[in-house]
DSSP file (Angstrom, degrees, kcal/mol; ACC not computed):
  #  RESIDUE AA STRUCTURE BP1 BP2  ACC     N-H-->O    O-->H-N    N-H-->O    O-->H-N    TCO  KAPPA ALPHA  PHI   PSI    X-CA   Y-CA   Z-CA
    1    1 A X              0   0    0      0, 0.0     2,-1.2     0, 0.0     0, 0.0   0.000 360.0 360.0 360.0 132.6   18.4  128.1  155.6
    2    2 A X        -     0   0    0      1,-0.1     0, 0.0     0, 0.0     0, 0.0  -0.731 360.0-159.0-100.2 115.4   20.5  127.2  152.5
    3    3 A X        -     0   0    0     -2,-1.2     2,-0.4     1,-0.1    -1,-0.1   0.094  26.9 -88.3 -73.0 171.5   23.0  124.4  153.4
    4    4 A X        -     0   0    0      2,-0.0     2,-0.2     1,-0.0    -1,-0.1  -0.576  44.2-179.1 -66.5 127.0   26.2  123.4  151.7
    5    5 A X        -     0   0    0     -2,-0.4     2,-0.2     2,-0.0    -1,-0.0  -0.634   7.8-165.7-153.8 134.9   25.8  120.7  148.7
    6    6 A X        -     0   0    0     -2,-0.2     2,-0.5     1,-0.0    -2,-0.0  -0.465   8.5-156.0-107.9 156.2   28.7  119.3  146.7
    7    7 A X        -     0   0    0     -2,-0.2     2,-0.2     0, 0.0    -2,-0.0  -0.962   9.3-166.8-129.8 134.0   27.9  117.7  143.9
    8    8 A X        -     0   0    0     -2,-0.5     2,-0.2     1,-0.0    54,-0.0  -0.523   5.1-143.0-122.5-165.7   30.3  115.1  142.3
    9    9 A X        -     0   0    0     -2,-0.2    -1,-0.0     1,-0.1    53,-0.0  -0.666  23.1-148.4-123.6 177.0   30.7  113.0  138.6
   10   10 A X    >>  +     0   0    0     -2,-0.2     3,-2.0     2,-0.0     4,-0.9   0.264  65.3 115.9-123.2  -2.9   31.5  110.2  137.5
   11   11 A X  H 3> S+     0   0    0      1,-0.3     4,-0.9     2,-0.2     3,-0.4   0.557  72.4  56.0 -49.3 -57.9   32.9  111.7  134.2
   12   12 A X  H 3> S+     0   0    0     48,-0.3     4,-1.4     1,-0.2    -1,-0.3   0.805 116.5  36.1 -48.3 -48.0   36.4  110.7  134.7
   13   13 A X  H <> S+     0   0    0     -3,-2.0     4,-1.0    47,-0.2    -2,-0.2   0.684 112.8  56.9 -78.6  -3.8   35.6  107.2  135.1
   14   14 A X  H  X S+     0   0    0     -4,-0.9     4,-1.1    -3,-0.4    -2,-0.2   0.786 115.4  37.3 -89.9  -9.7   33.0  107.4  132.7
   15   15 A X  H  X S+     0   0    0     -4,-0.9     4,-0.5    -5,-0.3    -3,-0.2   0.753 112.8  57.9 -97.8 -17.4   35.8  108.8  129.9
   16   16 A X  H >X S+     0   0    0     -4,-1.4     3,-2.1    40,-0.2     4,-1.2   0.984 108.6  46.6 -71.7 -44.6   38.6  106.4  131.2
   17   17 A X  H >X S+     0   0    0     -4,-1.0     3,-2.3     1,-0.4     4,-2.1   0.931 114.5  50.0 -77.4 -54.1   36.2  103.3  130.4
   18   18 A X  H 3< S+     0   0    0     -4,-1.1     4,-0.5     1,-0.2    -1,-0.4   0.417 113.9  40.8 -20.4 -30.6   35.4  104.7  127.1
   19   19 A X  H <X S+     0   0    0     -3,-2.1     4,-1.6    -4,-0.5    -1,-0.2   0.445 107.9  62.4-117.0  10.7   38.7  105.3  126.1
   20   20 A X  H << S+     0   0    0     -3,-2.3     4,-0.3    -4,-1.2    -2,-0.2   0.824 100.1  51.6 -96.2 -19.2   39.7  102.4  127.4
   21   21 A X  T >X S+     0   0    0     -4,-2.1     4,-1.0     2,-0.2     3,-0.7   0.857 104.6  57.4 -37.6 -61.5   37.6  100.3  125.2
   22   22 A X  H >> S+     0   0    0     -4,-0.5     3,-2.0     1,-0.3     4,-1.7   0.986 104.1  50.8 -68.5 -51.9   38.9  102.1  122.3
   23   23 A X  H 3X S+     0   0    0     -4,-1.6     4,-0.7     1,-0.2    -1,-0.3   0.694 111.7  51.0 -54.6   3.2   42.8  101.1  123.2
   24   24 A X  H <4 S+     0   0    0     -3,-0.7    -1,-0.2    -4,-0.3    -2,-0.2   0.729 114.1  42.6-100.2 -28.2   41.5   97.5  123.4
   25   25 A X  H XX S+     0   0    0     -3,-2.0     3,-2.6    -4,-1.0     4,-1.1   0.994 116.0  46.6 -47.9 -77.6   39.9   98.2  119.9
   26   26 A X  H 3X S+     0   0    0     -4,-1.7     4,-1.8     1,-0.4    -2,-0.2   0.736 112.9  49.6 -71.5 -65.2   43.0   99.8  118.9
   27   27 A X  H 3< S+     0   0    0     -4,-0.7    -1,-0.4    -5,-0.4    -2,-0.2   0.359 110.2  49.7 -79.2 -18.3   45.0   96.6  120.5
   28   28 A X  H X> S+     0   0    0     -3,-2.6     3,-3.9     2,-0.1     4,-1.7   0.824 110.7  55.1 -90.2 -69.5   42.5   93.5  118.4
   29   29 A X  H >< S+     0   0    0     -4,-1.1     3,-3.1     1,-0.4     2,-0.4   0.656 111.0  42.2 -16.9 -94.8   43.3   95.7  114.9
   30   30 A X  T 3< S+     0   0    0     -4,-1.8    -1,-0.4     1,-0.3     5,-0.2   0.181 117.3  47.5 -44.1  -6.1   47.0   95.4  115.6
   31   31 A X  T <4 S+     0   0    0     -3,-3.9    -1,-0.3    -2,-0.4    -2,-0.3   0.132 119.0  37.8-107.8 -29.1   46.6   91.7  116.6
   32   32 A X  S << S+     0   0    0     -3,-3.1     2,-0.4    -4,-1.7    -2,-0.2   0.323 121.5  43.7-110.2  20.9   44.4   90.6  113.6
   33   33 A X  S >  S+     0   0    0     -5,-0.4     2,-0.9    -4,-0.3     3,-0.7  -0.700  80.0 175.1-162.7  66.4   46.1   92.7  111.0
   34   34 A X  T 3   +     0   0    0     -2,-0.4    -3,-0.1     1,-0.2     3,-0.1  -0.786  65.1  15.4-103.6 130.9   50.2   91.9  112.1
   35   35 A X  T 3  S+     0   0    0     -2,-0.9    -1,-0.2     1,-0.3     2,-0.2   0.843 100.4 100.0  40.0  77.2   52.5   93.7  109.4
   36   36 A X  S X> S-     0   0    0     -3,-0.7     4,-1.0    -6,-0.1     3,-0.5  -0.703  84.6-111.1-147.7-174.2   50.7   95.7  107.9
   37   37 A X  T 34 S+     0   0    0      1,-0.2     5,-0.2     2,-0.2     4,-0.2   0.754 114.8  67.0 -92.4  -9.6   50.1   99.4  108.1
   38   38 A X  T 34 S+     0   0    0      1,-0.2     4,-0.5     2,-0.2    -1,-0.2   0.711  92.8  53.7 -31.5 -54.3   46.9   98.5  109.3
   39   39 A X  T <> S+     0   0    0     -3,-0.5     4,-1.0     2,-0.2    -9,-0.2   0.578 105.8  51.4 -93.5 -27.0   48.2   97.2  112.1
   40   40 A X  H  X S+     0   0    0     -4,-1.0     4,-0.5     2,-0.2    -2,-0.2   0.358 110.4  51.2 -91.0  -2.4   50.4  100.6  113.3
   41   41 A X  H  > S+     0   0    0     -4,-0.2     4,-2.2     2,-0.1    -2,-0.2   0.644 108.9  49.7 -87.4 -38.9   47.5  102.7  112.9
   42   42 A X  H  > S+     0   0    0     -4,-0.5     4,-4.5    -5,-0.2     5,-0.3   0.998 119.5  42.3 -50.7 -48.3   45.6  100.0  115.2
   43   43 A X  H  X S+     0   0    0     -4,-1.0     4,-0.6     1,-0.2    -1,-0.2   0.600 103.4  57.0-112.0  31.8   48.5  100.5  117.5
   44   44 A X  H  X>S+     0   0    0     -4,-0.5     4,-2.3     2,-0.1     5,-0.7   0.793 111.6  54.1 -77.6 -41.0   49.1  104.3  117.4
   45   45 A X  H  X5S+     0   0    0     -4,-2.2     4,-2.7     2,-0.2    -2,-0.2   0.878 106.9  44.8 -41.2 -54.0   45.2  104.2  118.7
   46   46 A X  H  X5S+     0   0    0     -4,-4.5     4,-3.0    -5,-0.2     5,-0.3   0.964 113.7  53.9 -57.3 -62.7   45.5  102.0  121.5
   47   47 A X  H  X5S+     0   0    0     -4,-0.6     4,-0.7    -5,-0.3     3,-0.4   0.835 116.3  33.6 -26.0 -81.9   48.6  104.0  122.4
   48   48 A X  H  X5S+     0   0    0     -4,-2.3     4,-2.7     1,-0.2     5,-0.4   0.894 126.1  48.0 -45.6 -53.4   46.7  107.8  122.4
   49   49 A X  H  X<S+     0   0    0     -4,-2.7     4,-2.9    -5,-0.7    -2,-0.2   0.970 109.0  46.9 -51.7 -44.9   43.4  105.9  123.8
   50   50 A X  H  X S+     0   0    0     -4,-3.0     4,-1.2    -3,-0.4    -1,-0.2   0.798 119.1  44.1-101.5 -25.0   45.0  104.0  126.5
   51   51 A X  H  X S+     0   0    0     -4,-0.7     4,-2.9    -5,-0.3    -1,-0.3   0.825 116.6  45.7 -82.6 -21.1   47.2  107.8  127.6
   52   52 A X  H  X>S+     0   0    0     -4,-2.7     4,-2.5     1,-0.2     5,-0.6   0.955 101.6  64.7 -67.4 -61.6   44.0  110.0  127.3
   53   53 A X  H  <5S+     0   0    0     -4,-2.9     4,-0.3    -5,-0.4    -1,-0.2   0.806 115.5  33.5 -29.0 -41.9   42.1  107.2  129.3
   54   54 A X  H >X5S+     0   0    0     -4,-1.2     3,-3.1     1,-0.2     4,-1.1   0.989 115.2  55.6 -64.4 -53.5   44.8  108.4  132.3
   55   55 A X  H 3X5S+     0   0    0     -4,-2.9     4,-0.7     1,-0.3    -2,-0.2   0.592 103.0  49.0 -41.1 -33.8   44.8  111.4  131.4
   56   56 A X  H 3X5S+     0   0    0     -4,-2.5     4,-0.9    -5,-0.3    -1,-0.3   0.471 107.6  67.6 -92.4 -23.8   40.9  111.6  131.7
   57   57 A X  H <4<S+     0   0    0     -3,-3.1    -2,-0.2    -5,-0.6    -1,-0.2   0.911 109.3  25.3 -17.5 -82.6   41.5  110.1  135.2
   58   58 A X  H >< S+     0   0    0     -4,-1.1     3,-0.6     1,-0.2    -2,-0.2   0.565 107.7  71.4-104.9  -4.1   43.1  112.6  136.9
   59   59 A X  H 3< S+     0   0    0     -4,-0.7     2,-0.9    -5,-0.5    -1,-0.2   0.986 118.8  23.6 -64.3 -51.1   42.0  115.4  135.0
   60   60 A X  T 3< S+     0   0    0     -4,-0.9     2,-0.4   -50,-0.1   -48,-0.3  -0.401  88.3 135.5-116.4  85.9   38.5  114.9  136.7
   61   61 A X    <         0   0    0     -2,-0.9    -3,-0.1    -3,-0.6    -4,-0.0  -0.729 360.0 360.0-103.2 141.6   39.8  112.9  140.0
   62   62 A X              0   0    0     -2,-0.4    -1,-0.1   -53,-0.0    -4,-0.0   0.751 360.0 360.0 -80.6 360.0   37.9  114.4  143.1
């Protein structure tokens, strides 16, 4: 007989940690580098990383 089988990820955690990494990146840049243009590109990154990181959450949440 062929049974039920659900099959899950980790994908969502695996993309949050991974982009949370980069906002932390994103978040040194702007912190070693302070007023400079350097340093608002550092912390538009962290910024984008740190919403995709939810975003990437609940997109694949079970």
């Amino acid at each position: 007989m062929a049974g039920t089988q659900a099959v899950t990820t980790d994908m969502g955690t695996g993309l949050s940690v991974l982009f949370v990494l980069l906002a932390i990146a994103g978040a040194a840049v702007t912190f070693v580098t302070p007023g400079t243009e350097t340093a608002a590109w550092g912390f538009a990154t962290a910024m984008i990383a740190g919403v995709l990181a939810v975003a990437a959450s609940h997109l694949y949440q079970n």
